[in-house]
N, C-alpha and C positions, 0 to 999 in steps of 0.2 A: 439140689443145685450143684453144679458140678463146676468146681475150681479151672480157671484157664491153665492152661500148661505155657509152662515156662521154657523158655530157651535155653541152651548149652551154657553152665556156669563157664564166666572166662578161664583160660588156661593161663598162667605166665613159668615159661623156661626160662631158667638160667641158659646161657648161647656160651660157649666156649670156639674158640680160633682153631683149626686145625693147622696140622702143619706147614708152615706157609718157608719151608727154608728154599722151596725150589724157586720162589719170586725171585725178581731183581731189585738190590735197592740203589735208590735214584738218588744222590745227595742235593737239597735244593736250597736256594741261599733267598728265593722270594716267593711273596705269596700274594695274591689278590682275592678279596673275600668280597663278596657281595651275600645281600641276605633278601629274603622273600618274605611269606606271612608266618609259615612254620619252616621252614629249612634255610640252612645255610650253605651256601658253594664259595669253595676255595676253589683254587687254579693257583698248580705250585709250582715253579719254574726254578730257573737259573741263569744269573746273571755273571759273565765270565770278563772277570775286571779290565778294563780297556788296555788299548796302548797307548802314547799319547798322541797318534791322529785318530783314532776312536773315542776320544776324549775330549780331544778339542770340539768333533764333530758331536760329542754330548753337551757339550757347555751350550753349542750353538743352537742347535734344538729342544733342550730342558732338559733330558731325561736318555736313560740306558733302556734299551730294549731287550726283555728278559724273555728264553725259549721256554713256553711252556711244556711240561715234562706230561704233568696229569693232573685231569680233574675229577671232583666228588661233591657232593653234597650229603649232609646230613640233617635230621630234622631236629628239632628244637630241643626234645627228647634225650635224644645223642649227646646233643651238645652241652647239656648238663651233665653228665655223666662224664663224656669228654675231659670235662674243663675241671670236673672234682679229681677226676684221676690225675691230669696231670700239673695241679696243684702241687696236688701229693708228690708226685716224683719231679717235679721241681727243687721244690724245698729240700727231698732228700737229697737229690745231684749236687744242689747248693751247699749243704752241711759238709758230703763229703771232698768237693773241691777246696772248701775251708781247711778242713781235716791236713790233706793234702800239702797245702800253701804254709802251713804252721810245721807241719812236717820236717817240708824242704826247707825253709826258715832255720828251724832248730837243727837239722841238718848240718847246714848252709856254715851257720855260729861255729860247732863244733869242729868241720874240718877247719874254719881260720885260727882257733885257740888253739889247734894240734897241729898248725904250721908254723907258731910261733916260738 
């Protein structure tokens, strides 16, 4: 009796970025996310702060209307990996802006004792 034959064992790569310096970056101050069954779509804009008759005409309306720049989606997948990584480099931004603030701080102390 002769054994079924089996299909291609899955492959998984590790995927690295090639180099991306010849992109443009977009600086965005808003984001709109809607989700599906596995993926998620953001749509990342910019909202460019009123004057005050753009302003008044937001009061009157509800709401600012932000240009959207670009949109993505990713799948569920992504988006945990996503959200581990930039955990991580949250927290670490977080520690060294602290770092930072304690810095200028102690700084700060010193030149008023050496003006005194």
């Amino acid at each position: 009796m002769s054994q079924p034959e089996l299909g291609p064992a899955p492959v998984t790569f590790n995927v690295t970025i090639a180099d991306a310096s010849s992109l443009p970056i977009h600086h965005v101050n808003t984001l709109a996310l809607r989700t599906g069954i596995d993926e998620f779509f953001f749509t990342l804009g910019v909202v460019v702060p009123p004057d005050q008759e753009e302003a008044a005409a937001a009061v009157e309306v509800g709401h600012l209307e932000a240009q959207p720049i670009f949109r993505f989606a990713i799948s569920r997948d992504t988006m945990e990996k996503f959200l581990a990584v930039m955990a991580g480099q949250y927290d670490q931004q977080t520690t060294l802006i602290k770092q930072l603030h304690r810095f200028d701080e102690e700084t700060s102390k010193e030149e008023v004792s050496g003006n005194e």
